[in-house]
N, C-alpha and C positions, 0 to 999 in steps of 0.2 A: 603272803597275800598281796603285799607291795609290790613285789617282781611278778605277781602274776597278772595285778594288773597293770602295770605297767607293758609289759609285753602286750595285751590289750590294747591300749594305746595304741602301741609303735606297728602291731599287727593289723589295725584300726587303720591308722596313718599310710600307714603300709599300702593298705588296698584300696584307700580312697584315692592316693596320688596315683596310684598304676590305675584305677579305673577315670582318675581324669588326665591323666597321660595318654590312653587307647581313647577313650572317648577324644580327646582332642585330635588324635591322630588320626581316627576315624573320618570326624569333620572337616580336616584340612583333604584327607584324600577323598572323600565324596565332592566337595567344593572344585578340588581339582578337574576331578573327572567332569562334573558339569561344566563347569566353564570350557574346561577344554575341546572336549565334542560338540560342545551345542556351539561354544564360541566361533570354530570352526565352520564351521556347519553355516552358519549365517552369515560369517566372511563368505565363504563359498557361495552360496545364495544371492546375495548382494552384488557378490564380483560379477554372478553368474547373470542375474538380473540387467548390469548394469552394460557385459558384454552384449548381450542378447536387444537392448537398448540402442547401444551403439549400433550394430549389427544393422538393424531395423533401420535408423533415421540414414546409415550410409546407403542402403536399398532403398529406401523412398527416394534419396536425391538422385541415386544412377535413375531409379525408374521415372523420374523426375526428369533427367536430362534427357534420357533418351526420348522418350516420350515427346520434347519441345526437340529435339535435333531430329526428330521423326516427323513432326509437324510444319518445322521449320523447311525441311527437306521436299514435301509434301507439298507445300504452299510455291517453294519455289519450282517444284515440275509441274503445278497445274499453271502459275504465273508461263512458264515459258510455251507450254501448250496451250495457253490462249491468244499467246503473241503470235503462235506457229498458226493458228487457227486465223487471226485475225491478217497477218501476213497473206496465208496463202488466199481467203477471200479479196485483201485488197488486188492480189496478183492475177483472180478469174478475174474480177471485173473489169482490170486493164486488159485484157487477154480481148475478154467479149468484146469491148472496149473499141479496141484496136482493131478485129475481124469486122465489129459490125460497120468499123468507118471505113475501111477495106474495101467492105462489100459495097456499101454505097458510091 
């Protein structure tokens, strides 16, 4: 009766350590697996967020530059087409100018 229970015991013991030896092994490989994919996964996201960020603020400033080197460009062909405007008026009214003291 002693050695049968005993064997009890040990057969007790027995399957309590291998079910908390699997049960821990379980937990440590579920844990893995979540961190690992999700960790991933949100590295990724982040990284991906963060290129897509960059991305973005380097496009604003070209569209940014260009946009004032388009302005800038702009301002200075109508500046010289005003000059060209106001030139060629000063140059009829010497022109008139000139024929109508001419003609006199």
């Amino acid at each position: 009766m002693i050695c049968l229970a005993g064997t009890a015991v040990c057969a007790g013991a027995a399957f309590f350590a291998g079910a908390a030896f699997f049960a821990g092994a379980a937990f440590l490989a579920g844990a893995a697996f979540l961190a690992g994919p999700a960790f991933l996964a949100g590295a990724a996201f982040l990284a991906g967020a963060f290129l897509a960020g960059a991305a973005f603020l380097a496009g604003a400033f070209f569209a940014g530059a260009a946009f004032l080197a388009g302005a800038f460009f702009t301002g200075a062909f109508l500046a010289v087409a005003a000059a060209r405007c106001v030139a060629m008026s000063s140059l009829s009214s010497a022109i008139r100018g000139t024929v109508v003291h001419a003609v006199e």
